[in-house]
N, C-alpha and C positions, 0 to 999 in steps of 0.2 A: 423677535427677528431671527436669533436661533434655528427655532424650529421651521421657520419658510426655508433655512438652507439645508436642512435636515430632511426636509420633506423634496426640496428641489431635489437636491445628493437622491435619496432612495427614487426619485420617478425617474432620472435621467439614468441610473447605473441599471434600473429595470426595464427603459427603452434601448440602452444598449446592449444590454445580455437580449434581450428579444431577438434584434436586429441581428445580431453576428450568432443566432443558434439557427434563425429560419431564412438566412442566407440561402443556402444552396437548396430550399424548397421555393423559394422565390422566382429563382432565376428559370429559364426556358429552355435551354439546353442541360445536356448530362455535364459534369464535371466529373474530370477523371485527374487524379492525385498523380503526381512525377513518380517513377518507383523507387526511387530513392528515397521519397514520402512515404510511400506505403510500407518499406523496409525497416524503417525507422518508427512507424506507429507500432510497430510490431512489439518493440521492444517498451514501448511507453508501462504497460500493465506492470513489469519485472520492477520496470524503476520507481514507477513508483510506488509499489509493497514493498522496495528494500527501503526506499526514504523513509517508511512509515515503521519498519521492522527493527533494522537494523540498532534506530536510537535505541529504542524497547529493551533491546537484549543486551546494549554495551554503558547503557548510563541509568544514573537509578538518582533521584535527585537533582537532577541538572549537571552529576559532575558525571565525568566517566569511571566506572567502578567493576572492577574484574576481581571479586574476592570469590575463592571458590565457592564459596557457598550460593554463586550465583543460579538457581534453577530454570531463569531465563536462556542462560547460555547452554545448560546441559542440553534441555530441550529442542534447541537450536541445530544443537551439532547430533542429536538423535535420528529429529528429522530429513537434516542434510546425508547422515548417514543412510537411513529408509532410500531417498530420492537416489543416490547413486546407484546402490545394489539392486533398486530396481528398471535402472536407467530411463525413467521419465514412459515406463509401459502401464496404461492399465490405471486404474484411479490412484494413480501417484500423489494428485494433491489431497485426495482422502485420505490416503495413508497418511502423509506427512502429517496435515494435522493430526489425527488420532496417537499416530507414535509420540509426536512433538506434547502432546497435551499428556498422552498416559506416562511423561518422564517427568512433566514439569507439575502438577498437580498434588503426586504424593512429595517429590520435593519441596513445593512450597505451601501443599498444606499441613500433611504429616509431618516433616522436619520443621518446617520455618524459615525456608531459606526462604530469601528476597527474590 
């Protein structure tokens, strides 16, 4: 019996993800988003690489851990350094990572650090 609600659960969460992705291919007119919507997707991509970033570089373990020895964080603040001085011109986010990577790697391969 289980598995019939197992299987129900997985066909119905894949008829609804269906339905609400080929929405607005459905429909017969254009949809045009409030810009106050459009304003606001804008910012969606920053937040969610910080939700994804942010934990990475301030907790190590589940707890939150700021020991200097942390190479997540030097990396961090390398990169952010890169990004200002070059005020977001020019392959910024290449740079970032590369800088970000070439501070954190001999850190936490060569040293050790976490």
């Amino acid at each position: 019996m289980t598995e019939f609600w197992h299987i129900t659960a997985i066909l119905g969460l894949a008829l609804i993800t269906l339905l609400t992705r080929s929405f607005f291919f459905i429909s017969e007119r254009q949809w045009q988003l409030p810009d106050w919507v459009q304003r606001g997707l804008q910012f969606a991509p920053i937040a969610a690489l910080s939700a994804v970033i942010i934990p990475e570089i301030f907790m190590f373990h589940a707890e939150v851990s700021l020991p200097w020895t942390n190479a997540r964080l030097f990396a961090a603040l390398g990169g952010i350094l890169f990004f200002v001085v070059r005020k977001g011109r020019g392959q910024v986010v290449l740079g970032t990572i590369v800088v970000g990577m070439s501070i954190y790697l001999p850190l936490h391969l060569g040293l050790g650090w976490n």
